[in-house]
N, C-alpha and C positions, 0 to 999 in steps of 0.2 A: 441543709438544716440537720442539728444533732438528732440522732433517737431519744436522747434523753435533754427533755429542753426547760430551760432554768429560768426564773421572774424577769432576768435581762433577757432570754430571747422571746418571750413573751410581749415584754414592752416593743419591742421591735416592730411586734407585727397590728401593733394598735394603727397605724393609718392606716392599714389595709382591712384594717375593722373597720375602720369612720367608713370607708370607700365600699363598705358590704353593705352596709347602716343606709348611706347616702342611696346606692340602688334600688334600696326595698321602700325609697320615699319617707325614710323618717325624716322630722324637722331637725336642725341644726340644732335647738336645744337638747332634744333628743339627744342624739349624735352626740353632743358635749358631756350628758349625763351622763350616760353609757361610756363613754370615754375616761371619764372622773371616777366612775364605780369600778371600773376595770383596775385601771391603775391602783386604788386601794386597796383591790384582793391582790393585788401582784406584793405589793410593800409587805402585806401580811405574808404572802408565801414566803417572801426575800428574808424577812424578820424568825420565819421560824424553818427557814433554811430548807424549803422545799422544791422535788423539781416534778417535772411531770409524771413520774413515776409514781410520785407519794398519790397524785390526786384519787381523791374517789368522793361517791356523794357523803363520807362522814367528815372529809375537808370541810365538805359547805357547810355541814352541819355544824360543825368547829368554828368557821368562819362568821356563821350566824350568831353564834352565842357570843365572841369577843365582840362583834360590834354589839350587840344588844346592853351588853354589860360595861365593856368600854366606853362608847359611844353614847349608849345611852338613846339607841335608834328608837322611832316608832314602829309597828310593825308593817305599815306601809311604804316606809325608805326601805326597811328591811325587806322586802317582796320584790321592790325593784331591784334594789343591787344584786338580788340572787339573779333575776330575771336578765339585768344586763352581762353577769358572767358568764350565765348558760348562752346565752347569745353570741358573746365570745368564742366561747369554746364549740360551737355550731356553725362561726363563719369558719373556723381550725379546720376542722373536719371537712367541711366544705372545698376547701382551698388546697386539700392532702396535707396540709401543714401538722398535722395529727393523724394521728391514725383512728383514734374513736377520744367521742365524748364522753372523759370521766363524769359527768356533770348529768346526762342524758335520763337517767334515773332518779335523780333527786324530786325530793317535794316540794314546789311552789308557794309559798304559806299563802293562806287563807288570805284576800284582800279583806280588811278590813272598814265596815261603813260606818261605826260608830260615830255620830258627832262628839269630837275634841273643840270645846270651847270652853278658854279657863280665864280670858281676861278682864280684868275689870274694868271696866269704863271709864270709872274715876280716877283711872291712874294714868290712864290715856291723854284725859282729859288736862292732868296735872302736868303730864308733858309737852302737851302741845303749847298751853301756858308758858310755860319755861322756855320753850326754845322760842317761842314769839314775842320775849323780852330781850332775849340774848343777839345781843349783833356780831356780823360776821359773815363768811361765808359758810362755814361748817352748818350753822344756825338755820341760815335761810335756807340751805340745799335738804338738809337733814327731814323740817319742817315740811315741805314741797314731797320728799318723798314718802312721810307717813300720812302727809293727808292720800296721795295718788293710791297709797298701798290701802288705808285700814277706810277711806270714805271713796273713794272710786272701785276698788276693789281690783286694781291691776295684780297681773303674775309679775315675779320676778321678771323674766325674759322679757317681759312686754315692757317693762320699766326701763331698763338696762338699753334697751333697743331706741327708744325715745330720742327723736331728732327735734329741734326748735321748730323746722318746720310743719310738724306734726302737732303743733300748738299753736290753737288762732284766740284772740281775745278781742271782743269788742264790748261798746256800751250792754249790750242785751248779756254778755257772759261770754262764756268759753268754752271750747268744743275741742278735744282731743282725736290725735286720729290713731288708731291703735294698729301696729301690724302683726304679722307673725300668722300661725293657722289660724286663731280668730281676729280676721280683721272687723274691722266697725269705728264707728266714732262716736264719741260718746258725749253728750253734756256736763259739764264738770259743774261742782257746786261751788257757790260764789267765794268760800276759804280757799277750795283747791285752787280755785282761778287765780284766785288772788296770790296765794304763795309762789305759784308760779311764775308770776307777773315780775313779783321781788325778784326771784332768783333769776331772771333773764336779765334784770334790769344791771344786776351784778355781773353778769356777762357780758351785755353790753358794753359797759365798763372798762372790763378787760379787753376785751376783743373790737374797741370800737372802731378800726379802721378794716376790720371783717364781718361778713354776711353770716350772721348764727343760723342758716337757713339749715344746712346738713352737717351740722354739728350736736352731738349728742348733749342729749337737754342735761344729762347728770354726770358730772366728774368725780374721781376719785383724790385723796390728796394724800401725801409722803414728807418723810422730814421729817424735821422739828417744829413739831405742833403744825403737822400738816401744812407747813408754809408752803410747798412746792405742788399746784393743782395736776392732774393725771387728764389725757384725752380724755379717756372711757373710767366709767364703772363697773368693775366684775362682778357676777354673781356672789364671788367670793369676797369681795369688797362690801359688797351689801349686806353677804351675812354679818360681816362683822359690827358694822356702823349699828344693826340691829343690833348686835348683843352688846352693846356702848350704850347705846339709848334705853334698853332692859336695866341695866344696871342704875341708869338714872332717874326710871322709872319705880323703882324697885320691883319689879314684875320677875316670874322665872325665864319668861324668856321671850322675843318677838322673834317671829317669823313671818314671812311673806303669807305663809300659808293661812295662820294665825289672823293676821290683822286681812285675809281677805273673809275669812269668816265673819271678823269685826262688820267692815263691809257691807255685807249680806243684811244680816244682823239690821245695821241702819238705815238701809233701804225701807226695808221690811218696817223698822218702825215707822221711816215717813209717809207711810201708808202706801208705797209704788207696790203695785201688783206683783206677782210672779212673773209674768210674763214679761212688764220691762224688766226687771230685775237681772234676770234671763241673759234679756240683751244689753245689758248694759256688761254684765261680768262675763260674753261672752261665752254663755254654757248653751248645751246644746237638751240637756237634762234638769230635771226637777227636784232632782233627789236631794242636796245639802240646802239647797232653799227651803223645799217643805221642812226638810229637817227642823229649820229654825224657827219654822211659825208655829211647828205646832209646840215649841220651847217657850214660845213669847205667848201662847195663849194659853198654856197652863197655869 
């Protein structure tokens, strides 16, 4: 390895980051993130032609302001990404692959708890409308995953991970079964069941001389006007179909995170305690729940 090592030898040694990541028990989402965050500070280093020599903590500080203003980050994505660089540059040092952490001195910013809840109801409302007029597969798939996202209250990952087998329906309703660090299963409300139901039956379809058992419940699509369906769903797939559906919604913007506040939110109105609530979104804490009731009781 150079003394002086450049955004490509850097990218280099990102598997040997996932494989540092993987030891210390982080989850594979994790691991992805971290992996995704990294590679971004790297393109920015490459872009403004930096090698390890330049780094020190007024990089990150640099770093942090382009995305803030670029990007247009919250300052909680913004906390992580600095968090997965320093981590980076932590397994560097760890592995002799550096010799010290430029990074090791930098400031962490402040996690932020403020509840961010900007959506309107009625415009959710006006969407879900819309896509349960419109036929098609885009429609039906699209539909299935804002009810999962903004009335079940699933994470990205948790949606994205979704096998048909993980999905049971019978006359009494429908029951999900969630994996990842928070596993559980959860009862779904008779729209989500129901959307669901469509969108398998669309599968079926396709697939009818195959078992949807361990086939992931949500595809991605390519082409022209998406005629060609994808295995999988990426997170990055996801974001985007959000920011489609934003636009037709005319909202500023949907996110996983967003529409699991949505969620919370409507739980909470149909009078489900805290405590299911809890366990239905999988949290281990109380803290963005109260957040919202004492919203809705003002």
């Amino acid at each position: 390895m150079p003394d002086t090592l450049t955004s490509e030898n850097f990218t280099a040694l990102i598997p040997a980051f996932k494989a540092y990541l993987g030891k210390r028990g982080r989850s594979a989402a994790t691991i992805a993130s971290y992996s995704s965050d990294v590679r971004l500070f790297l393109q920015f280093m490459h872009a403004e032609q930096l090698t390890s020599e330049d780094l020190s903590a007024a990089t990150l500080h640099a770093y942090r302001d382009f995305l803030r203003h670029d990007h247009e980050l919250q300052e909680n994505s913004l906390r992580r990404k600095i968090i997965a660089i320093r981590q980076f540059f932590t397994c560097l040092t760890a592995s002799a692959a550096l010799a010290a952490n430029p990074f090791e001195q930098s400031i962490i910013p402040e996690r932020d708890d403020t509840l961010h809840y900007d959506l309107e109801g009625d415009k959710l409302t006006r969407l879900l409308a819309t896509l349960s007029r419109r036929k098609g597969a885009h429609s039906l798939r699209n539909l299935a995953i804002i009810r999962l996202l903004a009335f079940e209250g699933l994470k990205a990952s948790e949606l994205t991970a979704l096998q048909w087998r993980d999905f049971v329906a019978s006359r009494r309703g429908g029951i999900l079964r969630i994996s990842g660090s928070r596993q559980r299963i959860i009862d779904l409300q008779p729209a989500s069941t129901n959307s669901l139901r469509q969108w398998r039956h669309w599968a079926q379809q396709r697939h009818s001389s195959l078992s949807l058992g361990d086939r992931l419940i949500f595809a991605g699509f390519k082409g022209p006007e998406g005629a060609l369906p994808l295995a999988t769903l990426t997170r990055h797939g996801l974001k985007f179909i959000l920011a489609q559906l934003a636009l037709q919604a005319k909202v500023s913007s949907l996110s996983p995170a967003l529409l699991r506040h949505h969620a919370t939110r409507h739980m909470l109105q149909q009078g489900r305690s805290i405590e299911d609530s809890m366990a239905h979104l999988g949290l281990k804490r109380t803290g963005s729940i109260r957040q919202h009731l004492v919203q809705l009781q003002q």
